[in-house]
C-alpha positions as CSV (number, residue, x, y, z in Angstrom):
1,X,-29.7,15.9,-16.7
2,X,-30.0,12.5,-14.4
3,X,-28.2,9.5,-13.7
4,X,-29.4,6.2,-12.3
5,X,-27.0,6.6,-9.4
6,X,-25.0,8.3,-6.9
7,X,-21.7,7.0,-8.4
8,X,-23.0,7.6,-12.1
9,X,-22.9,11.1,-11.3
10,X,-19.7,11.3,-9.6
11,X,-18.2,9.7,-12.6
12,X,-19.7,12.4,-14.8
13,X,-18.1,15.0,-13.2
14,X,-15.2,13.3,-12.4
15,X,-14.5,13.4,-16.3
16,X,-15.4,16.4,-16.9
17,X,-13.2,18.1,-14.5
18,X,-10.5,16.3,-15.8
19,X,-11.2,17.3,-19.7
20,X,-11.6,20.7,-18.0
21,X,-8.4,20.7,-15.3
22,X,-9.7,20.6,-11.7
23,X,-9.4,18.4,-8.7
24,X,-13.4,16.9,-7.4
25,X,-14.2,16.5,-3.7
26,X,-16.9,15.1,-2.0
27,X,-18.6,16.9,0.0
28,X,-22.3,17.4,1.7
29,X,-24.5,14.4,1.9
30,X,-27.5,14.1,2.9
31,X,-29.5,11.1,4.8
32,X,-32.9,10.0,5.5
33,X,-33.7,9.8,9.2
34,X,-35.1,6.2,9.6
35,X,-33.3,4.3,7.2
36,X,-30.3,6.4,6.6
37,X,-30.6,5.8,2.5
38,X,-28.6,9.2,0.9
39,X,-30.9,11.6,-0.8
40,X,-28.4,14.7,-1.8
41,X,-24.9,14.6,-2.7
42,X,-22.9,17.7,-3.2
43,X,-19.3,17.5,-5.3
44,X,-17.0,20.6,-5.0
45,X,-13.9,21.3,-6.6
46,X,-10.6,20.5,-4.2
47,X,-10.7,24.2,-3.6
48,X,-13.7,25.1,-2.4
49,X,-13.7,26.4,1.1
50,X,-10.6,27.0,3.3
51,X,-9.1,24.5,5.4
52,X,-10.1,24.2,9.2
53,X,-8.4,26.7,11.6
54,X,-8.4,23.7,14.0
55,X,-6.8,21.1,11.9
56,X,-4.0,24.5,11.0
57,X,-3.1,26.0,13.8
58,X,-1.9,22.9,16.0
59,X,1.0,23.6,19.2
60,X,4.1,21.0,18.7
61,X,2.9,19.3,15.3
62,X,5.1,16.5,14.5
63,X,4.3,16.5,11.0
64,X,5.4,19.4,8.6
65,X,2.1,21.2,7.8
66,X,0.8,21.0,4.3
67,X,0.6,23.7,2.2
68,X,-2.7,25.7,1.9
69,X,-4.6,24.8,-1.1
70,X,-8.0,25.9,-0.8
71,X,-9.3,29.1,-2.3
72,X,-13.0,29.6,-1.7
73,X,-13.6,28.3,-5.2
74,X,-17.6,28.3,-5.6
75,X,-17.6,25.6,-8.5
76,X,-19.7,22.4,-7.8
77,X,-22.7,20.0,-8.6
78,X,-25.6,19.2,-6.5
79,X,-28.0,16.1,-7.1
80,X,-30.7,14.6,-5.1
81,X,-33.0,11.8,-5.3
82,X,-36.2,11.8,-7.0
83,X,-37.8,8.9,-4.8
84,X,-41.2,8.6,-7.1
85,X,-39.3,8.2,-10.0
86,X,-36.0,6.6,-8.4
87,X,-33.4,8.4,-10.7
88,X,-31.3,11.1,-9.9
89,X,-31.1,14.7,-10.9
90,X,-29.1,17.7,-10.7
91,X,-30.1,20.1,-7.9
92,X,-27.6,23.2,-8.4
93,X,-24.3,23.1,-11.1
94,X,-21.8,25.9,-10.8
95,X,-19.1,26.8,-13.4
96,X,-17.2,29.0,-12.2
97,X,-13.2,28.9,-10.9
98,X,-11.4,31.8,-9.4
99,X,-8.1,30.1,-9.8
100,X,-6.3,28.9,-12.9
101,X,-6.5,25.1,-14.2
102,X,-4.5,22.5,-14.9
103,X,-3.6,21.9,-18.7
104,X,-4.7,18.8,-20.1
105,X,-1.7,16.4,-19.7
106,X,-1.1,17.7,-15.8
107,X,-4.6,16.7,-15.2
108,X,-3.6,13.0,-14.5
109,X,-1.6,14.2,-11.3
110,X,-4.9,15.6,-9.7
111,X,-5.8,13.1,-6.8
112,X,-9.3,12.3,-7.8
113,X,-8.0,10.9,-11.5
114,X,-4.8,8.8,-10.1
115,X,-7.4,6.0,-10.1
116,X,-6.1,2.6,-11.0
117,X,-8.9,0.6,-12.5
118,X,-10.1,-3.2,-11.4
119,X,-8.8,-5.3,-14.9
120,X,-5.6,-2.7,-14.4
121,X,-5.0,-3.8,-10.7
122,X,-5.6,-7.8,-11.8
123,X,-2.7,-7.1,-14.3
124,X,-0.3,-4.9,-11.5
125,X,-0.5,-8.8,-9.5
126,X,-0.1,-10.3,-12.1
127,X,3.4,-9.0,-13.6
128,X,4.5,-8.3,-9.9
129,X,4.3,-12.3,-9.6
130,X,6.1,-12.8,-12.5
131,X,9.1,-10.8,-10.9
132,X,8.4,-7.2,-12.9
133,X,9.9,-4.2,-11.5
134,X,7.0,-1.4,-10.5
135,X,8.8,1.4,-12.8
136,X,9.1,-1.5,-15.5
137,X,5.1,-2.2,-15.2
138,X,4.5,1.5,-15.1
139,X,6.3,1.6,-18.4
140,X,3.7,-1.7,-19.6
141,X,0.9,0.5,-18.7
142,X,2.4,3.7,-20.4
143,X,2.6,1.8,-23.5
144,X,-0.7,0.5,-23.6
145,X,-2.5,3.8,-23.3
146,X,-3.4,5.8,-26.3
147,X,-1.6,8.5,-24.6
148,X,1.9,7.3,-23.5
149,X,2.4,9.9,-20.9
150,X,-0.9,9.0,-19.5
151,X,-1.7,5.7,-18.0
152,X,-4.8,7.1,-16.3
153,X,-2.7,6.7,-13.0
154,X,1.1,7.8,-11.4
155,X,3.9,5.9,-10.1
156,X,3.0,6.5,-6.3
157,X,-0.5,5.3,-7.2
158,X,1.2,2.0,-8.4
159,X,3.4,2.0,-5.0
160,X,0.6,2.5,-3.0
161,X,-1.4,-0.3,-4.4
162,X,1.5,-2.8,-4.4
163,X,1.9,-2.1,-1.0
164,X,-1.5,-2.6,0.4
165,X,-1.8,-6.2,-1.7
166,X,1.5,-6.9,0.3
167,X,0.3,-5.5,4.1
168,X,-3.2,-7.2,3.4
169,X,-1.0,-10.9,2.4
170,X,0.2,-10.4,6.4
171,X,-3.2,-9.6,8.5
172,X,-2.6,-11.9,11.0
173,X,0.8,-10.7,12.0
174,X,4.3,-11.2,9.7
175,X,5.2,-14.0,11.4
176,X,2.6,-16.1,10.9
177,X,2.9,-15.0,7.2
178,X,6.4,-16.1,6.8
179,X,6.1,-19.7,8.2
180,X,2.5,-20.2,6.0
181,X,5.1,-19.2,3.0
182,X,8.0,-21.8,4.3
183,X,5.3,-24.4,5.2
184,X,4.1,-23.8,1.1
185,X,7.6,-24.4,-0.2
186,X,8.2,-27.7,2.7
187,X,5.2,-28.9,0.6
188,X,6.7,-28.7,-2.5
189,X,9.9,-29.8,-1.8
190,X,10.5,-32.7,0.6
191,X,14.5,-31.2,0.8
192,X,13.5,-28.5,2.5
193,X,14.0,-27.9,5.8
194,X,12.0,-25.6,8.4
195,X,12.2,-25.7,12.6
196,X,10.7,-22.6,14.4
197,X,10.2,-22.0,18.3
198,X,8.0,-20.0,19.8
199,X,7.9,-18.9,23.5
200,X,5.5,-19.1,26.4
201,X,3.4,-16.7,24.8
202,X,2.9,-17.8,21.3
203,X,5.5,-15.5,20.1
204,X,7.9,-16.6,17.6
205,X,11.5,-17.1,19.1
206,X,13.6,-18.2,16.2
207,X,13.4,-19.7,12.7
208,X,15.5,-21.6,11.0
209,X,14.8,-23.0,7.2
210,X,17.3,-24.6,4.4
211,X,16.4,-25.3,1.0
212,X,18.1,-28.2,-1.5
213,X,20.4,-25.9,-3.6
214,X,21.9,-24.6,0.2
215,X,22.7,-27.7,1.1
216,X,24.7,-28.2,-1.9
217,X,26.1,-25.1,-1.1
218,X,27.5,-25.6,1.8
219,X,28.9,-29.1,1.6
220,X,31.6,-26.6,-1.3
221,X,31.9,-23.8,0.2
222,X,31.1,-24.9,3.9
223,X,30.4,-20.8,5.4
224,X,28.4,-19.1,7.4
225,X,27.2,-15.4,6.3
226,X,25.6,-12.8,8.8
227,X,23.2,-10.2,7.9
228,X,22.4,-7.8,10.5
229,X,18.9,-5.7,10.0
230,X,19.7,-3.0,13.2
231,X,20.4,-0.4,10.9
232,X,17.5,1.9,12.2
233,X,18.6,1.4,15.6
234,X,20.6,4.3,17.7
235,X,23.7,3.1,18.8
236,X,22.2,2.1,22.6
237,X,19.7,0.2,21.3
238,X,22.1,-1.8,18.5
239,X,24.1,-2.8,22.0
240,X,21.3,-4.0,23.6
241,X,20.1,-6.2,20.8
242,X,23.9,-7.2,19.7
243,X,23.5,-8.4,23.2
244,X,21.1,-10.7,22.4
245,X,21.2,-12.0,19.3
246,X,25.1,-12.4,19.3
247,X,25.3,-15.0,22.2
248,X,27.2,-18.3,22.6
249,X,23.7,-20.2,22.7
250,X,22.3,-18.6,19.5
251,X,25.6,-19.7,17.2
252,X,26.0,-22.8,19.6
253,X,21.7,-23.6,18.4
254,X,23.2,-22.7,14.3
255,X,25.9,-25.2,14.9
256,X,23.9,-27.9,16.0
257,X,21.9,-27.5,13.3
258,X,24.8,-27.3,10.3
259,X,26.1,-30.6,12.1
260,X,22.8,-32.5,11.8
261,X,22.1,-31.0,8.2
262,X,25.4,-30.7,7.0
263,X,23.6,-27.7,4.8
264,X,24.5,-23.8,4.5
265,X,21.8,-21.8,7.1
266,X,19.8,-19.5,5.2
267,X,17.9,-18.3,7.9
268,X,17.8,-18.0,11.7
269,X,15.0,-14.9,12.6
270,X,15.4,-14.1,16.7
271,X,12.3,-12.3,18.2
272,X,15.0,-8.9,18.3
273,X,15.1,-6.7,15.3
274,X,18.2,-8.1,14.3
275,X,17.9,-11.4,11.8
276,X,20.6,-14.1,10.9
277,X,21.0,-15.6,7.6
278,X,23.5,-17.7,5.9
C-alpha cells in the first residue's frame, strides 16, 4: 500500500483505528541530515510503550499524577519515503492489541478522533457570533451528523477551540483588546462615550465608557451599581485592593464624570483586580 504523503497515511490509520477502537500516536520520525526533509514515520497505538520513569516519579508534584495508560501494546504502522519514485509506502504494519478496545460509538472520545474539522470550526464562529450557547451548538452539530451521538468531536473539544479564538482576539494584552472593542462601538455610535488613563508606564489606569441607552438610564433611575471582581482573592489581599479601588478620589473621578454626562457609568476598570461598573 502507499500514499502520496506523510499526512495521507496518518489519516488512513487514523480511520481505521477508529472503525477498529484504538487511540493513534505519533511516534519515531526520521530526518535527512542536510536538509532535514522526513523520510520514516512510525504511528503507534496510545498504548505502546510505558510512560517515562522520569516524567512519574517526580518529589512535591503540584499536579495530581495521571493515571497510567500505557500497556506495552506492540500494534503500529511504519512508512518511509521512496525518494526515486516520491510516494510513500508501508515499512512494517502490526495488528495486534493486548488490551481490549473501545466499542464503536466510545471511539469518538479517544483523543486522536476529537478532531474538529476546518468548514466545522468556520460554523463554531459563526453561531458563537450570533449569541449561540456552546452546549446549544454542540446540539447543531449533533443533529447534522448522520449519527446523532456522534458529531466527530466532544463538548471539551468545542470549549477548547472557543477559547483559543477568544485568547488569540487578545495577543497584544486584554487591555489593549478592550479599548480597540470600545473604540469600534465610539465609531458606530457618536453617543457613546470612552475616557481611559494610563500611567507613566503605558499601563492602563482606569476606563471609563457610557453608551446612549445608559444615559437614558440614568437621567430615570439616576444610580450607581458596584460590581466587585475580588472574589479569588484571600481575605488579605481583598483588603489591600479594597484599599485601593474604594478611595475618595476614585468615586470623587465617577462623580465628576456623572456631573458632566449626566449618564449612568457602566464602567470604571482600575489597574487592581477589582473593577467598577454601573
Amino acid at each position: 500500500m502507499t500514499f502520496e504523503s506523510e499526512e495521507d497515511s496518518y489519516n488512513f490509520y487514523n480511520a481505521y483505528d477508529k472503525k477498529k477502537g484504538f487511540n493513534v500516536r505519533k511516534d519515531i520520525v526520521r530526518r535527512e541530515k542536510k536538509i532535514g526533509d522526513i523520510f520514516y514515520r512510525r504511528f503507534v497505538c496510545s498504548k505502546e510503550g510505558i510512560r517515562d520513569p522520569a516524567t512519574r516519579d517526580i518529589k512535591d508534584r503540584k499536579r495530581r499524577e495521571r493515571v497510567e495508560t500505557r500497556e506495552y501494546c506492540g500494534a503500529e504502522l511504519s512508512i518511509r519515503l521512496d525518494k526515486q519514485r516520491g510516494i510513500w509506502f508501508v515499512d512494517n504494519f502490526v495488528d495486534d492489541h493486548n488490551h481490549i478496545l473501545t466499542t464503536p460509538d466510545e471511539s469518538q472520545f479517544l483523543r486522536s478522533h476529537g478532531k474538529i474539522k476546518d468548514h466545522q470550526k468556520l460554523e463554531i464562529v459563526r453561531m458563537e457570533s450570533m449569541g449561540l450557547r456552546k452546549h446549544h451548538i454542540m446540539d447543531v452539530f449533533q443533529c447534522m451528523s448522520s449519527d446523532r451521538a456522534d458529531a466527530g468531536f466532544i463538548d471539551k473539544d468545542l470549549y477548547n477551540f472557543s477559547s483559543r479564538c477568544k485568547r488569540s482576539g487578545i495577543v497584544d494584552g486584554d487591555a489593549n483588546a478592550t479599548i480597540r472593542a470600545l473604540k469600534a462601538r465610539k465609531d458606530k455610535n457618536p453617543e457613546f462615550f470612552l475616557e481611559f488613563r494610563v500611567d507613566k508606564e503605558g499601563h492602563l489606569k482606569d476606563l471609563f465608557w457610557c453608551d446612549g441607552q445608559s444615559q437614558m438610564d440614568y437621567r430615570s433611575f439616576d444610580d450607581v451599581v458596584v460590581f466587585d471582581n475580588t472574589y479569588r482573592m484571600n481575605s488579605c489581599a481583598l483588603e489591600e485592593a479594597a484599599a485601593r479601588i474604594f478611595t475618595f478620589a476614585n468615586f470623587q473621578l465617577v462623580q465628576e464624570q456623572l456631573q458632566k454626562l449626566s449618564t449612568h457609568v457602566l464602567g470604571m476598570i482600575p489597574t487592581s483586580n477589582a473593577a467598577a461598573e454601573g
